[in-house]
Phi, psi and omega in degrees: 000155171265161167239136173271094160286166193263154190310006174245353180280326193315321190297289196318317215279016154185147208201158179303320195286325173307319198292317213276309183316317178307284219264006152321339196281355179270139190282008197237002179277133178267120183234125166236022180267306187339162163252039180221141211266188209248153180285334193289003152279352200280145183289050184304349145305300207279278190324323183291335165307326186295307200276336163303298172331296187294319192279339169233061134247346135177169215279355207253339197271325188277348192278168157289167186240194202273125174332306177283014164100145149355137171258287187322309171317305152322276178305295171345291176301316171254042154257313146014267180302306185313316173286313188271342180223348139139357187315139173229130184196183206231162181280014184256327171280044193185112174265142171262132153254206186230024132153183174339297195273020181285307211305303213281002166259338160300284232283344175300291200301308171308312215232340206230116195257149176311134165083012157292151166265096205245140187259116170233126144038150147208113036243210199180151190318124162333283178302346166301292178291356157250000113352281185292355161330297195266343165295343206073033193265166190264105164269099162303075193300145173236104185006174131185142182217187213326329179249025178106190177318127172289128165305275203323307200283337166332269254267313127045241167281328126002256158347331179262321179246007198016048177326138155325287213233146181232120172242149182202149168245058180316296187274082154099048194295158150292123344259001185281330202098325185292149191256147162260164181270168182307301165312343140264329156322309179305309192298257169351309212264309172292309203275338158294320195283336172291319175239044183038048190271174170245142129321056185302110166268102165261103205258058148344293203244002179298333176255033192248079181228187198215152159156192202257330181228108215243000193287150188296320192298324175282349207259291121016291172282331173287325185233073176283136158342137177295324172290332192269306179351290174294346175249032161291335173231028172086351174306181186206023199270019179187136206253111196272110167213206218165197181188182158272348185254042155254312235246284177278294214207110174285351195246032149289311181063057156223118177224203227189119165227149154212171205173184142336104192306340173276348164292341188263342205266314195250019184260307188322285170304335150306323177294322184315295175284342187282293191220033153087286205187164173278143199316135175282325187271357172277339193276280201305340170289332190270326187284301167343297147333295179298334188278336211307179172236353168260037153211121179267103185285340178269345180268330191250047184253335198270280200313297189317296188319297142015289202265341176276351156283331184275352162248003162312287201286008173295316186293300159313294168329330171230029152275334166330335187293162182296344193280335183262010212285336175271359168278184227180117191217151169259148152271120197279157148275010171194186157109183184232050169225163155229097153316121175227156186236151210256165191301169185302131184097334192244099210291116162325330197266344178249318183324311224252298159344312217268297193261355161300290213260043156261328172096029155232176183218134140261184182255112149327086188358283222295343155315309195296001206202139199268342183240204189246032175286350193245001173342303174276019168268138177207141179288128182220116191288147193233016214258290201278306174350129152291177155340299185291306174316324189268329174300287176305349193232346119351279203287332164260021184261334175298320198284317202283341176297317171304334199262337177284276182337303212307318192308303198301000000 
């Protein structure tokens, strides 16, 4: 039979990643398009303790749990934040979600009616513009350079479009990377609370940073939360969320918003009608983990940052070859991407044609933007690759940039 879908579905039903799973199956295939963090970190030991732990304890552990997530787990996090970054919230003010991107379609589905206006980054998480995709929002891209949000052009649009919602990732966003500076943290922040905008703050990736003094606690205070910001004077101007599946485990299938309480309150009940609540044994396994005394959350907080700069600059180094000598790249400090804007003239989207029956992939700008501002862009994960994976699928993305150039 045929189907009629519905018109916000269209965007989804054919994308780079259908293109790319196909030629994944060859086994010598290289993907540096993923959102995903490299496995040989994840603590699959210290979790199977957790989980043996968790599983003989009693039978009561298989029930359903409380809609808003683990309560012990809850209190874990918001002592967590309160210590390391300064955040102060209550465990009735902190939803467990099955990651960002549930949180960020509660909080979509909850607050942004078809044809609302929503403002985001440009260029800005994927996953993000299809969510608001698929609500029917008027999405507005916003300048932005080394330091975060342009204010002026923010305030713009503020003015042009009046938005529900502003979503930004000051530390370290998908796909750029960029950390904002304090001073823009500020700007941005003083410019919601002036047009009553809410704030989606997705520190996804805020604890993936690099540098010689990398501790949360000093990292935090130079670059605090958009959130910790706003309650210095008591605001309520931002819905602060995030996960576990950067850090520990993407198949925890765990994140986290707090915020305003009718907001967490009414995402609740949206979680509700979707799937009741988030697996109760992935939350107590991951609070198990975290309490353990043999896992250390700030060391292996270390060890990642530790080893994901040593594959930046594997990655930097070897954009230095000649086949990369006209792309233009900022190097982020933390996060698990290099945004590059590729030579003049030359569409991310045949670039990816190009390098599929070569047998490597990126992520394409134009995911990334709601317009064609990012065409000549391309994302490239630098976190799961291994050595060899990031040497070879370099050298053919290069061999084919070259190959483009050569033509012009």
């Amino acid at each position: 039979m045929e189907f009629s879908f519905a018109s916000h579905s269209s965007r989804l039903l054919s994308s780079h990643a259908s293109r790319a799973n196909r030629v994944k199956r060859q086994g010598s295939f290289i993907s540096l398009a993923e959102e995903l963090p490299a496995e040989e970190f994840f603590p699959i030991k210290r979790l199977g303790e957790a989980a043996h732990a968790v599983f003989s304890s009693d039978p009561s552990v298989l029930q359903y749990g409380e809609p808003e997530g683990f309560l012990p787990l809850r209190s874990w996090i918001r002592k967590d934040w309160e210590l390391r970054k300064g955040i102060r919230t209550t465990e009735e003010r902190i939803l467990l979600t099955s990651g960002t991107q549930q949180t960020i379609d509660l909080v979509t589905r909850l607050l942004v009616d078809s044809g609302d206006t929503v403002v985001v980054e440009s260029p800005t998480s994927p996953g993000c513009l299809q969510v608001l995709q698929m609500q029917g929002a008027v999405i507005i891209p916003v300048f932005t350079d080394t330091e975060g949000i342009v204010p002026e052009h923010l305030e713009e649009q503020f003015q042009k479009h009046r938005p529900k919602l502003l979503f930004a990732a000051p530390s370290f966003s998908n796909p750029t990377g960029i950390l904002w500076t304090i001073r823009r943290r500020k700007a941005v922040l003083d410019l919601c609370r002036k047009y009553s905008v809410l704030i989606i703050e997705d520190d996804s990736y805020g604890e993936l940073h690099f540098g010689a003094d990398d501790s949360a606690n000093s990292f935090s205070e130079r670059y605090p939360a958009l959130y910790a910001m706003d309650q210095v004077d008591d605001g309520n101007h931002v819905l602060y969320i995030g996960s576990f599946s950067k850090t520990i485990a993407p198949a925890l299938r765990t994140g986290w918003a707090t915020g305003d309480q009718r907001l967490i309150q009414g995402m609740s009940s949206l979680k509700q009608m979707a799937d009741w609540q988030s697996s109760p044994i992935n939350q107590q396994i991951l609070y198990q983990l975290l309490g353990s005394t043999s896992f250390d959350w700030n060391e292996h907080l270390s060890l990642l940052n530790r080893e994901y700069e040593v594959r930046l600059k594997l990655m930097l180094e070897l954009l230095k070859r000649p086949g990369f000598k006209q792309v233009k790249y900022d190097p982020p400090a933390g996060g698990m991407y290099l945004w590059i804007e590729l030579p003049p003239g030359l569409s991310s989207e045949a670039l990816l044609k190009a390098v599929l029956h070569k047998g490597v992939a990126f992520l394409p700008g134009a995911r990334c933007s709601p317009g064609k501002q990012a065409e000549h862009y391309i994302r490239l994960n630098f976190s799961r690759p291994g050595r060899e994976e990031l040497l070879l699928g370099m050298n053919l993305i290069s061999e084919a940039i070259s190959e483009f150039t050569g033509r012009s």
